[in-house]
N, C-alpha and C positions, 0 to 999 in steps of 0.2 A: 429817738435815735438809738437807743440803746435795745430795742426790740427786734427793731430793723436790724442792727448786726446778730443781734444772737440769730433770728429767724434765718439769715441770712446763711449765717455760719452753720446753721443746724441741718438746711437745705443742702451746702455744701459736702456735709459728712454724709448724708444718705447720700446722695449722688455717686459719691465717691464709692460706699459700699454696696451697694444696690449691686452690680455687677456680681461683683463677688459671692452673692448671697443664691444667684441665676445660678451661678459654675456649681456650687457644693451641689446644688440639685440633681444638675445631670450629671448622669449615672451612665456607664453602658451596662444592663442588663446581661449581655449574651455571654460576659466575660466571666461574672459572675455565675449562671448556671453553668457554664463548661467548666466552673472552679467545684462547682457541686457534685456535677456526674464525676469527678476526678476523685472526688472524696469519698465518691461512696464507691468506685470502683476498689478503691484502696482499701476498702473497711470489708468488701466481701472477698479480695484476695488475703487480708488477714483468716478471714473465714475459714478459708479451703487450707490454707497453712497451716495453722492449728485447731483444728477441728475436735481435738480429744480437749477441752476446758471444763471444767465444773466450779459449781462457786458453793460456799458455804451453806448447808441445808439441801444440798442436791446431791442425787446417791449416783456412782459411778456404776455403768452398767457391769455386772458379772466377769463376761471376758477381761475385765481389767483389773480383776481382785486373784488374777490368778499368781500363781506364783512368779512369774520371771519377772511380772510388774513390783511385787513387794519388797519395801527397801528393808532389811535385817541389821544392814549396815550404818544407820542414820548417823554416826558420829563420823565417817567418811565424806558424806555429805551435808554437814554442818548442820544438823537438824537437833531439833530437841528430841530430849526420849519421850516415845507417847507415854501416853498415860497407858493403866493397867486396861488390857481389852480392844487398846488401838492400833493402827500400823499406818506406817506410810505406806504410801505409792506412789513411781516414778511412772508418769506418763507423759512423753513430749518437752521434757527438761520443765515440768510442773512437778512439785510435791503436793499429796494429799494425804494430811490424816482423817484417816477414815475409822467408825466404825465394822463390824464384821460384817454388820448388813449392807456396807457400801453407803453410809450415809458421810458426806463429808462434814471433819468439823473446825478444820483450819486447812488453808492454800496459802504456801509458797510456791513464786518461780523463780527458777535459777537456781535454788536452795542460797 
């Protein structure tokens, strides 16, 4: 008797969730990829937006070690003083300090 109700009751709790376990499954698909192309539309208009970025170990090309890019003024812009031989540079409301040879060796943005 006592089998009979558990089995009973045990049959009753799958029944019960079986359905539910169907729903988590399906998915719509289509929603999801047009949530994808949205993402990556958005990641290559970041792209065309700031296009002047460098990261730490990467040299900024020439035109941009020129003077009107070089900040003289870093305590205006809340930066630290480089070290002896370095300079910042304002590019795209990015800070670079950089080497002479344009190699980067810390990024702020925003300052």
């Amino acid at each position: 008797m006592q089998k009979a109700k558990f089995l009973m009751s045990l049959m009753l709790a799958v029944s019960a969730l079986a359905p539910l376990a169907g729903h988590a499954q399906d998915r719509d698909h289509r929603w999801d990829r047009d949530r994808h192309d949205e993402r990556v539309d958005m990641d290559r208009r970041a792209d065309r937006e700031m296009a002047h970025r460098w990261n730490r170990g990467e040299r900024i090309p020439p035109e941009y070690r020129d003077r009107q890019y070089i900040i003289d003024d870093w305590r205006e812009h809340r930066l630290s003083p480089p070290p002896r031989g370095y300079h910042w540079v304002g590019v795209d409301g990015g800070y670079y300090l950089v080497r002479p040879d344009g190699l980067v060796f810390n990024v702020t943005i925003g300052g």
